[in-house]
N, C-alpha and C positions, 0 to 999 in steps of 0.2 A: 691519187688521194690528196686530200687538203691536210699539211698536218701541221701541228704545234709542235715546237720543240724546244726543250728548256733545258741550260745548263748544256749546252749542248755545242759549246765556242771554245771547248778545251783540245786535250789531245784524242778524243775519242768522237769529236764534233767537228774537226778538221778532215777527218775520214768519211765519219757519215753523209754530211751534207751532200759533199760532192757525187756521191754515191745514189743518195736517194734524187738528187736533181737527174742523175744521168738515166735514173729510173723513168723518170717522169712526172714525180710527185711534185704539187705545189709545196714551200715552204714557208712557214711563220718564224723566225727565229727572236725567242725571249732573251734579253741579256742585260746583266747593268751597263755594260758597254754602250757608248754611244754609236759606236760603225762598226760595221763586219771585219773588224782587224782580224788576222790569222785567215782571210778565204781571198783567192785569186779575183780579180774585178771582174771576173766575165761570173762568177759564182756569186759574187755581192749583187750583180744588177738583177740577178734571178729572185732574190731574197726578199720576202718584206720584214721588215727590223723593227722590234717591239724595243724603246731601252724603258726597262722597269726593274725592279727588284720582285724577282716574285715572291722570298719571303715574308714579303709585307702582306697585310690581309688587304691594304685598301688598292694593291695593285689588281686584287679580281672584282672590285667593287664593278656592279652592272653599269652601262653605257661605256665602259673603259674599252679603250683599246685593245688590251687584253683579253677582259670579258668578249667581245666582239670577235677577235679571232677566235676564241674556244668555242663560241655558239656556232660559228661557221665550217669549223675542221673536221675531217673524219676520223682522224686519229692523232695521239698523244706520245711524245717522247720524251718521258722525266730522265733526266739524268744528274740533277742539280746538286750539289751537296761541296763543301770545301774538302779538298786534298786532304786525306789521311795520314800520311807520313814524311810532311813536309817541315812540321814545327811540333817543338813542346807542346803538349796535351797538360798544358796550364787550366786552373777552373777557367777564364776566358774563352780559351783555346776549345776547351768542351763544351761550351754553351754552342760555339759558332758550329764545330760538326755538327750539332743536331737542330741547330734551328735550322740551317740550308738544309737540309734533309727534310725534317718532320714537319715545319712550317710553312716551307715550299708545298709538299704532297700536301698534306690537311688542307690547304686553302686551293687548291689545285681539284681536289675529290669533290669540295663542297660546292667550290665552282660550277663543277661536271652537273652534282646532283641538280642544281637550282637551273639548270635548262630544259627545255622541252624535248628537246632530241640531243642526248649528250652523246658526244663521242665514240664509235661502234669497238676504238680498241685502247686503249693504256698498254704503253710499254715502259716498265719502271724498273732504275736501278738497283740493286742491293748488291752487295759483296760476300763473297767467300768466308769472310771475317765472321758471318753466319754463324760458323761451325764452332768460334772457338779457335786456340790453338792448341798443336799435339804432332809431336814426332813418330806416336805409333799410330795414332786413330788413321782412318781413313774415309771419307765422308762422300757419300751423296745423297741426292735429294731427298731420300726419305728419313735422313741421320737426323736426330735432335739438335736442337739450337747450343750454343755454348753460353755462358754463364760470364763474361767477361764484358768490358765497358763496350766493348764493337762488337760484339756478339748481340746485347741488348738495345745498339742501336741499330740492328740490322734489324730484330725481329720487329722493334716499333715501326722501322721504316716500311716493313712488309703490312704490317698489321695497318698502317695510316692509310696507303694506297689502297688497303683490300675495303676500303670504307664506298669505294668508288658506286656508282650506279648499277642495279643490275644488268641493266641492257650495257653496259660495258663488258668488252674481253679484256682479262687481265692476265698482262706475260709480264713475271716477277726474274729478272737477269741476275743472279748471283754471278757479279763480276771478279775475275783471278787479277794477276797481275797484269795488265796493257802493256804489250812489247811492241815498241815502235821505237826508231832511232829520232824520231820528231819531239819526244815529251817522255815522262814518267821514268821511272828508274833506267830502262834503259839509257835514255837516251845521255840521263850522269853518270852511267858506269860506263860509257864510250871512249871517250877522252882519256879517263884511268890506264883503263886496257891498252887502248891503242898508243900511249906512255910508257909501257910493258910495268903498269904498276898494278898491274889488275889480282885479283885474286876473291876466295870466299869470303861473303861477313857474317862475324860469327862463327860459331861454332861450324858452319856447312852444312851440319847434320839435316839443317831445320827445310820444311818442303815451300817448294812454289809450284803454285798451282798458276800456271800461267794461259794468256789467250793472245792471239798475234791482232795485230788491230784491225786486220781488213778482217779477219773470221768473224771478229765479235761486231763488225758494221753491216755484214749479212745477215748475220745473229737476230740486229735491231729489226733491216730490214724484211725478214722473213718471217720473223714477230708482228709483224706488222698487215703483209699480204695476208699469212695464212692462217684460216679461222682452225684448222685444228692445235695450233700454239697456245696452251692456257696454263696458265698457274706459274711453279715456279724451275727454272730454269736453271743449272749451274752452268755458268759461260764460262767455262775453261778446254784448254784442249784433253785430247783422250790421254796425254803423257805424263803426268807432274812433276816435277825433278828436284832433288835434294838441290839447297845452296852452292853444294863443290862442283858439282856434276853441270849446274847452272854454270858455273865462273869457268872451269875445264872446256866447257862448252863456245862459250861467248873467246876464251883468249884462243883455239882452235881456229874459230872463223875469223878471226882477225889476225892469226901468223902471228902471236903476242902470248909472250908467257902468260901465266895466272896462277902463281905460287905465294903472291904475298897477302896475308890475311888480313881486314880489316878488323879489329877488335872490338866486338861488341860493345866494352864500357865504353872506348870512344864517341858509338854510334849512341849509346844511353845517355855522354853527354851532350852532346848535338842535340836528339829529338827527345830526349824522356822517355816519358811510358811508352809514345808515339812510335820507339824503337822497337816494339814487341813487334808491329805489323812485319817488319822483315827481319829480326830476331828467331823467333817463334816459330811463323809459317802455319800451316794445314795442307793436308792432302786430300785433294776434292776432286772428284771426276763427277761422270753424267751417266745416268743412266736415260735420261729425258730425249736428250739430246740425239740419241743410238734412237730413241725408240720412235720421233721424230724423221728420220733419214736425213739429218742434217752430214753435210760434206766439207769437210775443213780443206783450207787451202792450205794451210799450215799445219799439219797433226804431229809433227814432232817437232823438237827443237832445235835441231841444226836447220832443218828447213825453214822456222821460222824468223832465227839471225840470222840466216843469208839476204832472206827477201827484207827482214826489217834493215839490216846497212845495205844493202844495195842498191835500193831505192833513195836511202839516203844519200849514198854517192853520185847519183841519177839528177 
């Protein structure tokens, strides 16, 4: 397949690429970056490199390079949006989560519609954050939305994407926490740990619904081949795990204690409201997923921190 992929240069695009290259697939890669920083040179001469911003409308404007690669591709991989729980959730800070989000897809869908033969599939990101958080609930697919700023930016984001063309298949990925020793939370609560400074944050109590990175790159990948994949998806493993049992877990594989607690209000000063994403938590599993016969490489968690640090040791 020909495909586009947007957003797609982070920690979860360092996985994929190399994966759907080794598949076969031609790739388009969108980025504001000017070169394939983050992918091996034998993986960048594979690539052709769009650098745009695709929140702008005028970067899908027709005769655009852009434009040109979407009329050409068979299939679409959104993943665009800035980091969730990186920075204070400032009014700034909130404008940006949801213009990478809802401005990227909206001008991405409208794109899609204004061709003659749009794209045969969308595969689009959303998160877990879906749900809301909650210490007792426990969510899938078919569980209502939650009521909370990421909650209702998750449902916009769902609802922007589902604007898409009919003749488009639409696989909507409710993405968990990405564990990989390469990026995202893991890969800062490594150092900690392996310092024997590691431990819970917060309370413990709160869930993570987590996905190992190679599962959720097959995930995309298999979203992608197979036309029975549609609607929406939660991309987590079958396990979820409380925050202690997480920390218990991660200083285990590493031969490192994990009894010192990180304190919430510390982490409320650092990130703000922003703190709620691993504060909080939700407990999300799949019923889509089971009914699919998708096969995890990693379905529980010790199995999933060995392969994400031993790779990294590798």
């Amino acid at each position: 397949m020909r495909l586009l992929l947007i957003g797609c240069t982070g920690l979860v695009g360092r996985g994929l690429v190399p994966q759907l290259q080794a598949a076969g697939h031609q790739l388009t890669v969108v980025s504001r970056r000017p070169s394939p920083a983050g992918f091996s040179s034998a993986q960048a001469t594979q690539l052709d490199w769009i650098q745009l911003d695709p929140a702008v409308a005028a970067s899908w404007a027709p005769s655009t390079p852009l434009h040109e690669a979407l009329n050409l591709c068979d299939g679409v991989v959104n993943l665009a949006g800035e980091p969730i729980a990186e920075k204070r959730w400032t009014a700034q800070h909130r404008q940006l989560l949801e213009s990478s989000r809802l401005d990227t897809t909206r001008h991405l869908v409208a794109a899609m519609a204004s061709l003659n033969q749009p794209p045969s599939v969308l595969v689009n990101a959303s998160a877990v954050g879906y749900f809301g958080t909650s210490e007792e609930a426990c969510f899938d697919e078919a569980s209502a939305a939650g009521d909370d700023f990421l909650a209702q930016l998750c449902q916009r984001w769902e609802e922007t994407a589902a604007a898409k063309p009919a003749s488009t298949r639409l696989v909507q990925l409710r993405i968990g926490i990405v564990l990989s020793a390469e990026g995202g939370a893991l890969a800062k609560m490594l150092p900690v740990f392996r310092a024997g400074f590691g431990g819970p944050i917060g309370s413990g109590r709160q869930w993570m619904s987590w996905i190992e990175r190679s599962d959720l790159c097959t995930m995309i990948q298999t979203a992608l081949e197979s036309e029975s994949w549609s609607g929406a998806f939660n991309a987590v493993a079958p396990e979820p795990v409380s925050m202690a049992i997480f920390a218990s877990s991660l200083g285990r594989c590493l031969g490192r204690p994990s009894l010192l607690p990180v304190p919430g209000p510390m982490l409320q000063l650092l990130l703000g409201d922003g703190a709620k994403v691993v504060l909080e938590g939700q407990q999300v599993r799949s019923t889509r997923l089971e009914s699919v016969g998708f096969s995890f490489r990693c379905p529980t968690l010790p199995v999933a921190l060995d392969v994400a640090t031993s790779s990294r040791r590798r």
